[in-house]
N, CA, C and O atoms as a MOPAC input file, in Angstrom:
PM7 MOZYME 1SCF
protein

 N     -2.70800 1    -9.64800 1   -17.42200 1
 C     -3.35900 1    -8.70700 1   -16.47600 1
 C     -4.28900 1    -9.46000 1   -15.54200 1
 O     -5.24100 1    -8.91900 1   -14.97900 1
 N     -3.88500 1   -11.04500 1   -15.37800 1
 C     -4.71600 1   -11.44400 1   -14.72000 1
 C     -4.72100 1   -11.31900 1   -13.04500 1
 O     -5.73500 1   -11.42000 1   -12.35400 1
 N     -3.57800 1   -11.11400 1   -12.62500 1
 C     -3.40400 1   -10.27900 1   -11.71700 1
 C     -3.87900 1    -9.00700 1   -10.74600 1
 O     -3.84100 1    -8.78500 1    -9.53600 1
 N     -4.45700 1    -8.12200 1   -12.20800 1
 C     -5.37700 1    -6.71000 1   -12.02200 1
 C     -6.85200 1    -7.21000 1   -11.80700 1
 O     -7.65300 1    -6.39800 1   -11.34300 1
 N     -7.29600 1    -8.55200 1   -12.12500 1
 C     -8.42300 1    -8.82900 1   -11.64200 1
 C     -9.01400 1    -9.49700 1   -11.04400 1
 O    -10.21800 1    -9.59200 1   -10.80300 1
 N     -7.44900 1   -10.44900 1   -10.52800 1
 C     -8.23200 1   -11.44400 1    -9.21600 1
 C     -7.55700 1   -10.38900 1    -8.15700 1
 O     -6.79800 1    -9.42700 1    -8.27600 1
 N     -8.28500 1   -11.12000 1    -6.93800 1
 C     -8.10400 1   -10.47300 1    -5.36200 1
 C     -6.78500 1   -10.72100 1    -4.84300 1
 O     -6.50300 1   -11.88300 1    -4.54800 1
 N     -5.86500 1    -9.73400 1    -4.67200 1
 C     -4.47400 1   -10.08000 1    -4.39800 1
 C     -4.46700 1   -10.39600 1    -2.88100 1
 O     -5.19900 1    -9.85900 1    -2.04900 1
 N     -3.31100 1   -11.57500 1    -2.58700 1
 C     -3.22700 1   -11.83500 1    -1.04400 1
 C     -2.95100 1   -10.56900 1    -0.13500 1
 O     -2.66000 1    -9.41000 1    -0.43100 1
 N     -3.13200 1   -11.16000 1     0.99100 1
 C     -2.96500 1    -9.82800 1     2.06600 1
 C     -1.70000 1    -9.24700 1     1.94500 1
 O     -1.62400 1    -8.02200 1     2.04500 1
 N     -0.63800 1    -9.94600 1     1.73700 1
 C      0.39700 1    -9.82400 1     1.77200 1
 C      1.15300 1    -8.94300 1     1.06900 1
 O      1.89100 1    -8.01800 1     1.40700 1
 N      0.70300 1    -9.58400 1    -0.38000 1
 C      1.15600 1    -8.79800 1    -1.24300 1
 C      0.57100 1    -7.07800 1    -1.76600 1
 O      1.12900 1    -6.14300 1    -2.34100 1
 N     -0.78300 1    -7.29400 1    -1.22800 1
 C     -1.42300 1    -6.06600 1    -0.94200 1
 C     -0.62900 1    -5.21300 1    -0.13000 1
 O     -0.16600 1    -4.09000 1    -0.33100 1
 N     -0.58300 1    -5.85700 1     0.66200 1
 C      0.63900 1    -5.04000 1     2.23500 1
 C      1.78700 1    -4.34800 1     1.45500 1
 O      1.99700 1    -3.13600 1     1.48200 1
 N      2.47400 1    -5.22200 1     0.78700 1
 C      3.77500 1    -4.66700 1     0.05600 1
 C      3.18800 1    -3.95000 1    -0.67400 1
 O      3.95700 1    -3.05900 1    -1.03200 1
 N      2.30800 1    -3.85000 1    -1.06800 1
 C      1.90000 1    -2.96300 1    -2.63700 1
 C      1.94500 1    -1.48900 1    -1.95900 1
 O      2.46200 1    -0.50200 1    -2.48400 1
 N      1.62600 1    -1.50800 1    -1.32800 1
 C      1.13500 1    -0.06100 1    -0.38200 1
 C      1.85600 1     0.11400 1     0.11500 1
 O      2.04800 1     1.32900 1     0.05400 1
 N      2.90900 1    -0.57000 1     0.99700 1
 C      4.10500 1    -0.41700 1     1.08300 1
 C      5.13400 1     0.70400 1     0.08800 1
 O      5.69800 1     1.76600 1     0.35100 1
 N      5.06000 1     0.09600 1    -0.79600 1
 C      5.77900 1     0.59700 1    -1.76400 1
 C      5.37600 1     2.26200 1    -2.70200 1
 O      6.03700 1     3.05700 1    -3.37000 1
 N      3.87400 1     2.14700 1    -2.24300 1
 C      3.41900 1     3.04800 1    -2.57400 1
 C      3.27300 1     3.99800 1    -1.81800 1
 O      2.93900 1     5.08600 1    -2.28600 1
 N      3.53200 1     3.79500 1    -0.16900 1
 C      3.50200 1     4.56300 1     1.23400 1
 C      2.46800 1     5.14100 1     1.27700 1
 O      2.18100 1     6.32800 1     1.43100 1
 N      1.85200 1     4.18000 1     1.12000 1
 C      0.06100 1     4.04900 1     1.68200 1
 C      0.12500 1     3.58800 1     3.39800 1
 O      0.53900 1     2.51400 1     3.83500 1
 N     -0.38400 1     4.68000 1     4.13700 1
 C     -0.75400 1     4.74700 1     5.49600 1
 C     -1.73900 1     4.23100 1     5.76300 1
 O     -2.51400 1     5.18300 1     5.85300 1
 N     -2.46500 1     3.06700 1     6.02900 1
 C     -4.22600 1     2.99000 1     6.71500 1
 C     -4.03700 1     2.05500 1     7.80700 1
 O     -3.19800 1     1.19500 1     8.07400 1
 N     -5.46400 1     2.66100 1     8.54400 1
 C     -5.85700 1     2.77200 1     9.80500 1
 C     -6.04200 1     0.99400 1    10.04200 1
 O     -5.86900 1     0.32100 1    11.05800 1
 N     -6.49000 1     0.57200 1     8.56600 1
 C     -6.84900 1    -1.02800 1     8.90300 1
 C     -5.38600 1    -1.55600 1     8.83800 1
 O     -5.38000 1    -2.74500 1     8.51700 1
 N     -4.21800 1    -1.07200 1     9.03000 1
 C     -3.10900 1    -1.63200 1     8.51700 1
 C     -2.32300 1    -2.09500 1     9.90400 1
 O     -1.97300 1    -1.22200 1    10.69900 1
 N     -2.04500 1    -3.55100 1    10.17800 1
 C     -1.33700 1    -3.90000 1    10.91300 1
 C     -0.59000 1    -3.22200 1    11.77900 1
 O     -0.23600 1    -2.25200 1    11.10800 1
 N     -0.17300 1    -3.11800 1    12.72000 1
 C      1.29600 1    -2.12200 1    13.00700 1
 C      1.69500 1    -3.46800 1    13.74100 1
 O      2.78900 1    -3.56800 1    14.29700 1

């Protein structure tokens, strides 16, 4: 779970939310 407690890259953050179809305003287009 070390994963759940370091700071994930931007990237993979991006996909995470992605996947989760998370919309935000700070989000690239």
């Amino acid at each position: 779970a070390d994963m759940l407690t370091k700071p994930l890259p931007k990237d993979m953050f991006f996909l995470l939310r992605n996947e989760l179809g998370i919309i935000d305003s700070q989000t690239p287009s």
